[in-house]
PyMOL Python script that loads the backbone (N, CA, C, O; Angstrom):
from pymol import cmd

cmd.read_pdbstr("""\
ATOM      1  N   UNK A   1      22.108   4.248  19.842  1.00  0.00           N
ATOM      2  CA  UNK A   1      21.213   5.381  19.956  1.00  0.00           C
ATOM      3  C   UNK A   1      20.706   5.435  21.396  1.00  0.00           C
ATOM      4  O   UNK A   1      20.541   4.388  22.022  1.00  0.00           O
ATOM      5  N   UNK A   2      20.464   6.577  21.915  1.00  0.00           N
ATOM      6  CA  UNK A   2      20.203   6.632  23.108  1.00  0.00           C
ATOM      7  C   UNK A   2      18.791   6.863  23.351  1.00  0.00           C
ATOM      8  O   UNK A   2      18.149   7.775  22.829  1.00  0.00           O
ATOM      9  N   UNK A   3      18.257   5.864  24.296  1.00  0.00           N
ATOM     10  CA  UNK A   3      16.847   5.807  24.360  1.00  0.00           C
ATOM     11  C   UNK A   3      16.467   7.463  24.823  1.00  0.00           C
ATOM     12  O   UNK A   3      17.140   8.271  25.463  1.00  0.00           O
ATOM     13  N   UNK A   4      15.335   7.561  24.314  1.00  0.00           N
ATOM     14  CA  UNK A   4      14.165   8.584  24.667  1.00  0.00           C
ATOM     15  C   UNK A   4      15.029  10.225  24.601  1.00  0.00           C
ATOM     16  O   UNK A   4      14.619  11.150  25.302  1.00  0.00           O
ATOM     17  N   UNK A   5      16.478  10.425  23.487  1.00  0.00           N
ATOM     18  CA  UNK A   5      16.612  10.979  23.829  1.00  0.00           C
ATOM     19  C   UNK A   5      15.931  12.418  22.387  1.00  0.00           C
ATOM     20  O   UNK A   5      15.443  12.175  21.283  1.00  0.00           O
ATOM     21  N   UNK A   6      16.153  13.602  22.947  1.00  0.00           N
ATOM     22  CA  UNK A   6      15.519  14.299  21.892  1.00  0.00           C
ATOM     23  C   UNK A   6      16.259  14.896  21.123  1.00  0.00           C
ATOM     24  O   UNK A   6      17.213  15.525  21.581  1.00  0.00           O
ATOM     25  N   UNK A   7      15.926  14.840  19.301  1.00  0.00           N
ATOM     26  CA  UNK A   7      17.227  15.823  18.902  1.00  0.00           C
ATOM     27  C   UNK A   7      16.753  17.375  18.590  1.00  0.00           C
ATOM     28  O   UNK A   7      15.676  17.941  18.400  1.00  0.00           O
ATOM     29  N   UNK A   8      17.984  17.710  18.635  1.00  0.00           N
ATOM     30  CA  UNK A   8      17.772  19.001  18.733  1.00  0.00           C
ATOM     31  C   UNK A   8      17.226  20.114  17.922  1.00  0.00           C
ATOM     32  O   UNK A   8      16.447  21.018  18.226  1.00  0.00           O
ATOM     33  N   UNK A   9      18.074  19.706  16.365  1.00  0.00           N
ATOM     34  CA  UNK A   9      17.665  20.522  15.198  1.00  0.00           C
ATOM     35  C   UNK A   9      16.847  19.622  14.356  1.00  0.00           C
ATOM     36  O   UNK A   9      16.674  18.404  14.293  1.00  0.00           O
ATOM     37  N   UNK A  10      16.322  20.862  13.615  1.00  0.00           N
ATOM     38  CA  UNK A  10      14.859  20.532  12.902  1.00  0.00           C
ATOM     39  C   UNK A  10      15.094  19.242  11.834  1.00  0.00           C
ATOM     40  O   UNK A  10      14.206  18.390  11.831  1.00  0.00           O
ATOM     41  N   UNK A  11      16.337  19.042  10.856  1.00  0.00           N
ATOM     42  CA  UNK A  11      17.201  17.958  10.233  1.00  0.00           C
ATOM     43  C   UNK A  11      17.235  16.913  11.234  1.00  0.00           C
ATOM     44  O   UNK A  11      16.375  16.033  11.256  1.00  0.00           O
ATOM     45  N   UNK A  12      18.028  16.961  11.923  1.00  0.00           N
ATOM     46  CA  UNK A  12      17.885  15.586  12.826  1.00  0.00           C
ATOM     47  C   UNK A  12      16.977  15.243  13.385  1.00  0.00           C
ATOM     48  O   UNK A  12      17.171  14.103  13.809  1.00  0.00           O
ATOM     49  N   UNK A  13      15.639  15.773  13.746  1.00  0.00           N
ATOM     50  CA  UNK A  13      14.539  15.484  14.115  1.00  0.00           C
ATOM     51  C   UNK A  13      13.853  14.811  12.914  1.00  0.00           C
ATOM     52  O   UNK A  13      13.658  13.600  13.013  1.00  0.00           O
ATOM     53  N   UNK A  14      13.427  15.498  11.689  1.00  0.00           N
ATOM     54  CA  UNK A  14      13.011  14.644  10.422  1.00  0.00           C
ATOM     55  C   UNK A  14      13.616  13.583   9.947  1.00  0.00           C
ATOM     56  O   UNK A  14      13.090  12.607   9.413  1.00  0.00           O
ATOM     57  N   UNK A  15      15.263  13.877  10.242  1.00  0.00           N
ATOM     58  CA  UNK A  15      15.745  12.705   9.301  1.00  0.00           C
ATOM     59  C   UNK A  15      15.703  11.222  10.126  1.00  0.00           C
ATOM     60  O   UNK A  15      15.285  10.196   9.588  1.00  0.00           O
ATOM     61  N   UNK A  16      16.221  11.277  11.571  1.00  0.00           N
ATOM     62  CA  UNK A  16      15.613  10.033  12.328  1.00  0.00           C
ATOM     63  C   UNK A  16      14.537   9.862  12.920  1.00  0.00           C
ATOM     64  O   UNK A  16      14.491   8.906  13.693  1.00  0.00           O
ATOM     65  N   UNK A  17      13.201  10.807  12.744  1.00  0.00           N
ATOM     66  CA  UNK A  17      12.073  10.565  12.938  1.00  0.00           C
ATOM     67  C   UNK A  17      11.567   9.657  11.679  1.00  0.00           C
ATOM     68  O   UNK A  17      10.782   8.796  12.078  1.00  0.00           O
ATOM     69  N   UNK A  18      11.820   9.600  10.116  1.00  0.00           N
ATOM     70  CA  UNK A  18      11.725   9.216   9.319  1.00  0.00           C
ATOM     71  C   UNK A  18      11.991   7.908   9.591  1.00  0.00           C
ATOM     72  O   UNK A  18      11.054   7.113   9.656  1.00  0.00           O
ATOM     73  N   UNK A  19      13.521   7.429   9.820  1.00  0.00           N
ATOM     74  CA  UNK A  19      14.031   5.979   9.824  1.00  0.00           C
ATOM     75  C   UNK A  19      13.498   5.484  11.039  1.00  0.00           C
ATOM     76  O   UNK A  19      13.454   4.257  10.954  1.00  0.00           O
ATOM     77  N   UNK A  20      12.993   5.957  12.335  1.00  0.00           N
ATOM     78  CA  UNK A  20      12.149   4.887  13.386  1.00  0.00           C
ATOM     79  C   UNK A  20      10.769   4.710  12.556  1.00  0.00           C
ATOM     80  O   UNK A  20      10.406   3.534  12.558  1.00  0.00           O
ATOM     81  N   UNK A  21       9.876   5.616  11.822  1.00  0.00           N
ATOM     82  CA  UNK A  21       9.090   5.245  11.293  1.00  0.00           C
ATOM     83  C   UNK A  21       8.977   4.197  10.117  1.00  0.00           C
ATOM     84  O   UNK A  21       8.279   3.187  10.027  1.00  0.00           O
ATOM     85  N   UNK A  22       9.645   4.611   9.475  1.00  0.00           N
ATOM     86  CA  UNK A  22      10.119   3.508   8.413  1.00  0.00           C
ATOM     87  C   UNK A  22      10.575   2.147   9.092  1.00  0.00           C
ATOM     88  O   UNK A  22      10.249   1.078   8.576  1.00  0.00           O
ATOM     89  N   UNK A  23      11.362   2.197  10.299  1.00  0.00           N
ATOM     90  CA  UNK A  23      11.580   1.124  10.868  1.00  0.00           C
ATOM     91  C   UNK A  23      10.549   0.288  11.668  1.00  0.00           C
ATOM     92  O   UNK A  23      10.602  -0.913  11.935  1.00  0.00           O
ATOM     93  N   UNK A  24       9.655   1.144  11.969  1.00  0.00           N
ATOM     94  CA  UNK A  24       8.653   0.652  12.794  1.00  0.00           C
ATOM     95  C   UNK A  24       7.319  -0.206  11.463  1.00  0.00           C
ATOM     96  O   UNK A  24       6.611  -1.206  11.589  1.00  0.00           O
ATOM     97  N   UNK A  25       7.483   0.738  10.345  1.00  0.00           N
ATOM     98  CA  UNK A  25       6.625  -0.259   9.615  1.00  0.00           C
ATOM     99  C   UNK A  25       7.150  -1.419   8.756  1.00  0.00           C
ATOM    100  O   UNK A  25       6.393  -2.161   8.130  1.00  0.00           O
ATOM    101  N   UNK A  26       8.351  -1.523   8.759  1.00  0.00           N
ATOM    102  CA  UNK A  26       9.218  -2.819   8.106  1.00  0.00           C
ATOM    103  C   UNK A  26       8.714  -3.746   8.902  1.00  0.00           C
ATOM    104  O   UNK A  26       8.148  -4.758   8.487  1.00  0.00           O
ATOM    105  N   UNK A  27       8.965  -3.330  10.623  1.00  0.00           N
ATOM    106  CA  UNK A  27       8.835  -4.739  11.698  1.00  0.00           C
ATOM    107  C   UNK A  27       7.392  -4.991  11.632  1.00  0.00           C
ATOM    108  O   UNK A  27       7.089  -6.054  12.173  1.00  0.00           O
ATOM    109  N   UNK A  28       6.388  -4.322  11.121  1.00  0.00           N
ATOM    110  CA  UNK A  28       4.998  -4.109  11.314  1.00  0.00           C
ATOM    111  C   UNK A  28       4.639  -5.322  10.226  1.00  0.00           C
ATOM    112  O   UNK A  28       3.983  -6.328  10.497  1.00  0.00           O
ATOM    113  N   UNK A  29       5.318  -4.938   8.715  1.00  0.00           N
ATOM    114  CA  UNK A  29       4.965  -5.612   7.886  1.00  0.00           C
ATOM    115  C   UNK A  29       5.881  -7.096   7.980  1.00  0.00           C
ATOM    116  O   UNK A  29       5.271  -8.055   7.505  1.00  0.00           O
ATOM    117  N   UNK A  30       7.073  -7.361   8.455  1.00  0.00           N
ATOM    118  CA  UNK A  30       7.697  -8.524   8.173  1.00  0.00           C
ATOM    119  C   UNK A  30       6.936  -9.556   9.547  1.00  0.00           C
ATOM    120  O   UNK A  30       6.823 -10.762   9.326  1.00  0.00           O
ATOM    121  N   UNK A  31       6.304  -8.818  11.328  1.00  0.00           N
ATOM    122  CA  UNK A  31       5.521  -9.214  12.207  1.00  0.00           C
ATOM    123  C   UNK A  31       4.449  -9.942  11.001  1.00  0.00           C
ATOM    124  O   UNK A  31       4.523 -11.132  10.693  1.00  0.00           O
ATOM    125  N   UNK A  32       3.432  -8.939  10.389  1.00  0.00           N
ATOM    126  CA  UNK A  32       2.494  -9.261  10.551  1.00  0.00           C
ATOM    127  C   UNK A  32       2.771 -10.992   8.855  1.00  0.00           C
ATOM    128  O   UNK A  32       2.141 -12.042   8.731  1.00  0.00           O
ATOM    129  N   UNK A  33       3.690 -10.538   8.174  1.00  0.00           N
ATOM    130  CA  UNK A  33       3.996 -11.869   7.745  1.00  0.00           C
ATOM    131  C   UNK A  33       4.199 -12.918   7.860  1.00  0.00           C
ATOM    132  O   UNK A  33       4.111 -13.750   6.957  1.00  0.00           O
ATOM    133  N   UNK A  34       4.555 -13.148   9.135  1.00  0.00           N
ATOM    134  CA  UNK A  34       5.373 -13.939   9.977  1.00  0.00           C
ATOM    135  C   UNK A  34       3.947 -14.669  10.733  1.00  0.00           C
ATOM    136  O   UNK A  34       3.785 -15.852  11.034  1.00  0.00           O
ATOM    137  N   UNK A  35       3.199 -13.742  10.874  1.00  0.00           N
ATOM    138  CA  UNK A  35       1.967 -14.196  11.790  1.00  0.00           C
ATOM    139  C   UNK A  35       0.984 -14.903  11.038  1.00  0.00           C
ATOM    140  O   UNK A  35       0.331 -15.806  11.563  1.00  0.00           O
ATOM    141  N   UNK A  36       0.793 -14.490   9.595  1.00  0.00           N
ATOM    142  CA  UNK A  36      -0.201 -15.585   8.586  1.00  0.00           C
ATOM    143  C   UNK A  36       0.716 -16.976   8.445  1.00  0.00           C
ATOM    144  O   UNK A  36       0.182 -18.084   8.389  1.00  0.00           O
ATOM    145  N   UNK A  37       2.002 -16.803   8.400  1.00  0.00           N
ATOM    146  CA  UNK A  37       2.511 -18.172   8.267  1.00  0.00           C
ATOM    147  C   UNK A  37       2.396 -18.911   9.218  1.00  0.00           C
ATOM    148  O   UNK A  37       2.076 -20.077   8.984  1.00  0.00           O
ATOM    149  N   UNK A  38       2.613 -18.494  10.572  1.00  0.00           N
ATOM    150  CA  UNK A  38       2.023 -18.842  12.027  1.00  0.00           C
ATOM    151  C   UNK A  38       0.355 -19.678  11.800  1.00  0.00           C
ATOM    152  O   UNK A  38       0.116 -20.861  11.558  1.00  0.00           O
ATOM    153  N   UNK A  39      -0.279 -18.889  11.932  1.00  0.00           N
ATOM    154  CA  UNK A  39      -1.634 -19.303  11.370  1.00  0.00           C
ATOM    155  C   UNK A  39      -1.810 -20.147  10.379  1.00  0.00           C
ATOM    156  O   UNK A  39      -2.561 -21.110  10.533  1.00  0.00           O
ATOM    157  N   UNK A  40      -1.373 -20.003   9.599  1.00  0.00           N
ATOM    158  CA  UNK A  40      -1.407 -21.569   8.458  1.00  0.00           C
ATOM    159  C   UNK A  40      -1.004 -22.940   8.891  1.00  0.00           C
ATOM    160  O   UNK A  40      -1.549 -24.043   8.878  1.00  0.00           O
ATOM    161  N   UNK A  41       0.494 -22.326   9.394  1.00  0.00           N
ATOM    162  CA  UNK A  41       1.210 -23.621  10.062  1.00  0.00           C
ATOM    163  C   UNK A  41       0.014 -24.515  11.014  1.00  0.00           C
ATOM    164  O   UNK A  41      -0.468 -25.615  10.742  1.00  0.00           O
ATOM    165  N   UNK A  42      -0.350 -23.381  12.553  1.00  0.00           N
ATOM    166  CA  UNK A  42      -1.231 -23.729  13.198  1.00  0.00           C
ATOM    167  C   UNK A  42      -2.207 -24.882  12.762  1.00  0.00           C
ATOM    168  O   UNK A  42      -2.298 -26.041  13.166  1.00  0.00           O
ATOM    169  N   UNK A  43      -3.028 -24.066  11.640  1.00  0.00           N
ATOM    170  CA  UNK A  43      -3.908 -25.295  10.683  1.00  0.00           C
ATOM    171  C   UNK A  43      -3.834 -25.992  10.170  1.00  0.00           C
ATOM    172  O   UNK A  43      -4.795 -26.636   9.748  1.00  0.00           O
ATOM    173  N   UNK A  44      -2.465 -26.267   9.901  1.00  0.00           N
ATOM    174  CA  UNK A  44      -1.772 -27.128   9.367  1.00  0.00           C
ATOM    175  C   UNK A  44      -2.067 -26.951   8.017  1.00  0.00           C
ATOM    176  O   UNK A  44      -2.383 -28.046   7.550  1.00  0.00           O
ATOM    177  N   UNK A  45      -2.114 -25.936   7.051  1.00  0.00           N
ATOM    178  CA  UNK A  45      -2.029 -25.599   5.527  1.00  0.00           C
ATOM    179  C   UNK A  45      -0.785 -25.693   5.412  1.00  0.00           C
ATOM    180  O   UNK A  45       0.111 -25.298   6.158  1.00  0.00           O
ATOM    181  N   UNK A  46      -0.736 -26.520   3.931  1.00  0.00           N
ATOM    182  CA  UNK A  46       0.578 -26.378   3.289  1.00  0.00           C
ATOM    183  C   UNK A  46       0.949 -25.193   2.625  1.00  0.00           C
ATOM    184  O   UNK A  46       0.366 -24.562   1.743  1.00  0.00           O
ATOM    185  N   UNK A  47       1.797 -25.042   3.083  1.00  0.00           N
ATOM    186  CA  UNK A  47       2.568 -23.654   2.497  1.00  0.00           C
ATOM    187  C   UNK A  47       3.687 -24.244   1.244  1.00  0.00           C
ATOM    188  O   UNK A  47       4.435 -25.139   1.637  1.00  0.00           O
ATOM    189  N   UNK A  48       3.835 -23.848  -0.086  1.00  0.00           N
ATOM    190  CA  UNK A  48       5.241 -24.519  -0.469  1.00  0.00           C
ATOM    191  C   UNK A  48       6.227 -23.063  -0.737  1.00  0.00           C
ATOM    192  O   UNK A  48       5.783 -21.925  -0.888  1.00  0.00           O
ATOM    193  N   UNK A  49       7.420 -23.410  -0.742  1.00  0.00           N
ATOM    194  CA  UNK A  49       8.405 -22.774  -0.447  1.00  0.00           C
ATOM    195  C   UNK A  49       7.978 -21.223  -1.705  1.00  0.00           C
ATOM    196  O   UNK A  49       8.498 -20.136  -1.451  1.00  0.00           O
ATOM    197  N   UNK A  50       7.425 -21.304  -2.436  1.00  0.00           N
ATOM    198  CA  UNK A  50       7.318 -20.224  -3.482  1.00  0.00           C
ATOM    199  C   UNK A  50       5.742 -19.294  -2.812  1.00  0.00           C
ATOM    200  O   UNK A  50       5.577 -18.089  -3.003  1.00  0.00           O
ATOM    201  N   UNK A  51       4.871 -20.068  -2.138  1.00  0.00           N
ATOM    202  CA  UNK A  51       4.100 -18.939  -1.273  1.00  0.00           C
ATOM    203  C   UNK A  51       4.570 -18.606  -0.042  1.00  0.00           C
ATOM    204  O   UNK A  51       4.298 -17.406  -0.081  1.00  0.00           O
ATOM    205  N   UNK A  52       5.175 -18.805   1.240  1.00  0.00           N
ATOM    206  CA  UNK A  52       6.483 -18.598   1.693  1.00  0.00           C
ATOM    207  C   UNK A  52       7.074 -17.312   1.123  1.00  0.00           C
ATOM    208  O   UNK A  52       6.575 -16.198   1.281  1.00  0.00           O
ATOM    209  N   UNK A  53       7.990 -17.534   0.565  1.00  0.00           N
ATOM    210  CA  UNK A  53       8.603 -16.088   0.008  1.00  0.00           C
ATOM    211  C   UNK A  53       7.733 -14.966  -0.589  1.00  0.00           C
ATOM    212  O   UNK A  53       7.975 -13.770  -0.429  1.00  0.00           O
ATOM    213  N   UNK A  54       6.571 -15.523  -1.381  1.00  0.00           N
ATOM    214  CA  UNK A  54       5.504 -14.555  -1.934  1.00  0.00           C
ATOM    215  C   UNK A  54       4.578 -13.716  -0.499  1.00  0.00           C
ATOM    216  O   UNK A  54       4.045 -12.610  -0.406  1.00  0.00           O
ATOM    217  N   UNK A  55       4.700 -14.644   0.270  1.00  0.00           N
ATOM    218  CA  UNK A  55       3.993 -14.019   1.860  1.00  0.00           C
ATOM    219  C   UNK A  55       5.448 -13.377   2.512  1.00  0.00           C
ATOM    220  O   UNK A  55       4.780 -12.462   2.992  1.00  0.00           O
ATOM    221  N   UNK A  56       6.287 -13.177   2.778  1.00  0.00           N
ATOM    222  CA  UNK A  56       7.671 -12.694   3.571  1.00  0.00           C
ATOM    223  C   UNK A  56       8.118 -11.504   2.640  1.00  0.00           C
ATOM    224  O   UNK A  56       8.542 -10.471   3.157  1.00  0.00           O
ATOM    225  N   UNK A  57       8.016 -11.657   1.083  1.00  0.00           N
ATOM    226  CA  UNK A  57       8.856 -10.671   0.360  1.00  0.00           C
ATOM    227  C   UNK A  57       7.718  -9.538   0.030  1.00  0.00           C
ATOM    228  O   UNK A  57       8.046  -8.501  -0.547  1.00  0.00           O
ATOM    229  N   UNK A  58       6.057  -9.847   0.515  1.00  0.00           N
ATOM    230  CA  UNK A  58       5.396  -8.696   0.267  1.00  0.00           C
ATOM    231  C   UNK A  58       5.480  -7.284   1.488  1.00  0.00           C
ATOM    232  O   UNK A  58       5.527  -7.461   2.705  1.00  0.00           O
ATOM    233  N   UNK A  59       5.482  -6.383   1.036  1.00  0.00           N
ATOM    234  CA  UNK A  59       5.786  -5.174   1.612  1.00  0.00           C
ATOM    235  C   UNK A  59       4.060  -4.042   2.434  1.00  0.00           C
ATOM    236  O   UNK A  59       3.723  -3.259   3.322  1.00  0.00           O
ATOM    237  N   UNK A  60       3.663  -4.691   1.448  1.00  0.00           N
ATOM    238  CA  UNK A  60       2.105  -4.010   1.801  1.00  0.00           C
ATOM    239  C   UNK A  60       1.464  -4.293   2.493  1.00  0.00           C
ATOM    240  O   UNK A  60       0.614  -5.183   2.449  1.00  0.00           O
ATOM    241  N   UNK A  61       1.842  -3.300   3.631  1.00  0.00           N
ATOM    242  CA  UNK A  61       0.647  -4.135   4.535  1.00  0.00           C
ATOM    243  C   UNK A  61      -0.689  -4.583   4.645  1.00  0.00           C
ATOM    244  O   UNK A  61      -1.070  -5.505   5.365  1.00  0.00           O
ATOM    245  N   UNK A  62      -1.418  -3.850   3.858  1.00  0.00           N
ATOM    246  CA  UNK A  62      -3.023  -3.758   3.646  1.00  0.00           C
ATOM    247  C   UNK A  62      -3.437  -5.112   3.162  1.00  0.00           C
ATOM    248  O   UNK A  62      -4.410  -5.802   3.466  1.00  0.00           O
ATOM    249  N   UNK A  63      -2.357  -5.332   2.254  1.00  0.00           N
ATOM    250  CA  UNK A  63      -2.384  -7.115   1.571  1.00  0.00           C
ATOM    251  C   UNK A  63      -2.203  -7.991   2.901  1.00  0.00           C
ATOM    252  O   UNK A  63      -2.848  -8.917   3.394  1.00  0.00           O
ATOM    253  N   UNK A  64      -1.349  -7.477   3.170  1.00  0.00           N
ATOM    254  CA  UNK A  64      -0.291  -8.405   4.630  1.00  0.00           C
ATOM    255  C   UNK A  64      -1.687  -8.777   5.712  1.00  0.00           C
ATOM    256  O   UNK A  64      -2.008  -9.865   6.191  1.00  0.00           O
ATOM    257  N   UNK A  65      -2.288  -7.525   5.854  1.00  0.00           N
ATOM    258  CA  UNK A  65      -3.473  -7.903   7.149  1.00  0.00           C
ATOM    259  C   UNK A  65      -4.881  -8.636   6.450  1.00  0.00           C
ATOM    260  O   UNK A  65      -5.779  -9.099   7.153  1.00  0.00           O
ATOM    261  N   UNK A  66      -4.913  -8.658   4.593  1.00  0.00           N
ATOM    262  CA  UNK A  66      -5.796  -9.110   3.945  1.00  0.00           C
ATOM    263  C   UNK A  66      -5.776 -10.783   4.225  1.00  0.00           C
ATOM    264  O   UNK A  66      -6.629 -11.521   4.719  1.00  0.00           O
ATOM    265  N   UNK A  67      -4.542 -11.027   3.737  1.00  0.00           N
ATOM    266  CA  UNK A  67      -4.083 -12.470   3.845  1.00  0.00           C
ATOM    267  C   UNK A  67      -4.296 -12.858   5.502  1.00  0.00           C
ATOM    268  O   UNK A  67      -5.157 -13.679   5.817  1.00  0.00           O
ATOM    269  N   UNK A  68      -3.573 -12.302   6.364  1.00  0.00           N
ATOM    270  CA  UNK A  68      -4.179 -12.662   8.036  1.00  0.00           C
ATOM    271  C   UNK A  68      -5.366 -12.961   7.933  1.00  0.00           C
ATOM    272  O   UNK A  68      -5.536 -14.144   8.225  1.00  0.00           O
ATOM    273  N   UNK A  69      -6.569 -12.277   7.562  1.00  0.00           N
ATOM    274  CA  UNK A  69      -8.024 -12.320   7.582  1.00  0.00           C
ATOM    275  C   UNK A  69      -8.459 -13.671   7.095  1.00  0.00           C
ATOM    276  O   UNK A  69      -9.412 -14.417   7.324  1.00  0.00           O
ATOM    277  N   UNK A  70      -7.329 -13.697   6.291  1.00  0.00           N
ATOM    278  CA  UNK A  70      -7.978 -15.277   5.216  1.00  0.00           C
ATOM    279  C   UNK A  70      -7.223 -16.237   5.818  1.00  0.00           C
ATOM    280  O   UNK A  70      -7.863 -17.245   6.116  1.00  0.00           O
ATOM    281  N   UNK A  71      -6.606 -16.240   5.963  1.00  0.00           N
ATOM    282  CA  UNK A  71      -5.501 -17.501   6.440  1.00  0.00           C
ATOM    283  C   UNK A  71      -6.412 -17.963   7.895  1.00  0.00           C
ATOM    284  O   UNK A  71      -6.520 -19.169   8.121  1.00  0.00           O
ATOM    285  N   UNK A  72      -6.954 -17.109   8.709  1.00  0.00           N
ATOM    286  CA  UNK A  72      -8.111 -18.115  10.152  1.00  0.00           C
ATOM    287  C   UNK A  72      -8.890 -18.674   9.246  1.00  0.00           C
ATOM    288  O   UNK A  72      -9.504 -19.554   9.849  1.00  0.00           O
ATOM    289  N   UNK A  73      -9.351 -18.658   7.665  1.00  0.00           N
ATOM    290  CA  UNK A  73     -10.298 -19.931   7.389  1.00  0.00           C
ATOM    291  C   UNK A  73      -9.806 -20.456   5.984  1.00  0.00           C
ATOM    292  O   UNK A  73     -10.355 -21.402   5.420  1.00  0.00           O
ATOM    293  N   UNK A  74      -9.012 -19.951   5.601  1.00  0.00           N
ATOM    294  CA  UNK A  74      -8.233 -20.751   4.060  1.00  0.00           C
ATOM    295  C   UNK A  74      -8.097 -22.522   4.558  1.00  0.00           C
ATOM    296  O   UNK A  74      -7.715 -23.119   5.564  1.00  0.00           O
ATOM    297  N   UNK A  75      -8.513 -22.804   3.546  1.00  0.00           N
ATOM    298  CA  UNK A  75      -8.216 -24.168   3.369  1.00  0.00           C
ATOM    299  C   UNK A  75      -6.594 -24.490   2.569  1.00  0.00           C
ATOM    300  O   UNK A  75      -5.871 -25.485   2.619  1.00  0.00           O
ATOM    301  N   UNK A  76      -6.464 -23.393   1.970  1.00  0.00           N
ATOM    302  CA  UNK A  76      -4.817 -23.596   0.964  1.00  0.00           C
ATOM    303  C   UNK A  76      -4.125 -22.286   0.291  1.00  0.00           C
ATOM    304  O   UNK A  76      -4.887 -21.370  -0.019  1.00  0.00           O
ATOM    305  N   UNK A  77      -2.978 -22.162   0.088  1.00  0.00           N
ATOM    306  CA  UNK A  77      -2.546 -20.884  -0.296  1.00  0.00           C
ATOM    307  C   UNK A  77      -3.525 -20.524  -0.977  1.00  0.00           C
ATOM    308  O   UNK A  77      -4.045 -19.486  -0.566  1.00  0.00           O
ATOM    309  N   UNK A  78      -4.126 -21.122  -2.147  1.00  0.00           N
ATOM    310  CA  UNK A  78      -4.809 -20.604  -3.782  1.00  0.00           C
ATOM    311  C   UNK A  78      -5.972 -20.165  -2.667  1.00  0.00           C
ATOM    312  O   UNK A  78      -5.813 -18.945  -2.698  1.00  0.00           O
ATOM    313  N   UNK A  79      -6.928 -20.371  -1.806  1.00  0.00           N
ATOM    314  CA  UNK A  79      -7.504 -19.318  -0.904  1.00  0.00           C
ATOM    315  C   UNK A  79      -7.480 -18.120  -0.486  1.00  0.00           C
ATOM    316  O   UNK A  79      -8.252 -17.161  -0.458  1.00  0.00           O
ATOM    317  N   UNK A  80      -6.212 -18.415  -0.096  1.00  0.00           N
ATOM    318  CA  UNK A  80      -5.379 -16.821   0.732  1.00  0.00           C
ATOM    319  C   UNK A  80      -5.313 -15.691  -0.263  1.00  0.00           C
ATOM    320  O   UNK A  80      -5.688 -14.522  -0.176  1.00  0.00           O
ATOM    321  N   UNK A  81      -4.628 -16.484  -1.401  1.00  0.00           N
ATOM    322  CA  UNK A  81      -3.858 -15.277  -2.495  1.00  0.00           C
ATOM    323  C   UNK A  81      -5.449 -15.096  -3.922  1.00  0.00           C
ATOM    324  O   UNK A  81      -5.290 -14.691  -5.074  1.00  0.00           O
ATOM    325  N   UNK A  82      -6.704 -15.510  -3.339  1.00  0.00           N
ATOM    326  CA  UNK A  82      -7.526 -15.391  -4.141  1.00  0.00           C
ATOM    327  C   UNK A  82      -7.770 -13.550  -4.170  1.00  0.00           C
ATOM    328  O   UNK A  82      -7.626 -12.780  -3.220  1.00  0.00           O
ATOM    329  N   UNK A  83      -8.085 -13.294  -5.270  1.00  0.00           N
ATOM    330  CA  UNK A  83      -8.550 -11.568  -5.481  1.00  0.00           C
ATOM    331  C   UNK A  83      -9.948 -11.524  -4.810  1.00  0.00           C
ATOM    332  O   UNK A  83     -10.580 -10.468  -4.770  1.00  0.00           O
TER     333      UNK A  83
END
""", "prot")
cmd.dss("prot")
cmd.show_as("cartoon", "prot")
cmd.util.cbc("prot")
cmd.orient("prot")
C-alpha cells in the first residue's frame, strides 16, 4: 500500500478507511495487552499460562486499560481480574 496515498472513490475510501481503523484498534488492543503483562512481569506477579491467554485473547479495550490500572498495584492475577 502506498503511504499517504488518497483513494479516489467513495467505496474505496470506506472500505480501507474501515480496515486501517480496525487495524489500528487490534494493535491498540493486543499493545495495550502486552503492556499489563509488561507491568506484572516488572513486579514480578505471577502470571500462569491460563491468565496469559485470558489477558492476550481479550478484545475490549475498556477491560484491556481496566486491567493496566490494576496491574501498577495488583498483588496477583485474582486482583486484576476482580469485578
Amino acid at each position: 500500500m502506498l503511504k499517504n496515498y488518497e483513494y479516489q472513490s467513495e467505496f474505496a475510501r470506506e472500505y480501507f478507511g474501515k480496515g486501517v481503523a480496525e487495524g489500528r484498534a487490534k494493535e491498540k488492543t493486543e499493545t495495550t495487552a502486552k503492556n499489563v503483562l509488561h507491568i506484572l512481569r516488572t513486579r514480578s506477579v505471577c502470571v500462569s499460562d491460563e491468565a496469559r491467554r485470558r489477558i492476550l485473547g481479550c478484545q475490549d479495550l475498556g477491560q484491556l486499560q481496566t486491567w493496566l490500572e490494576r496491574a501498577i498495584t495488583a498483588s496477583s492475577t485474582r486482583e486484576l481480574f476482580q469485578d
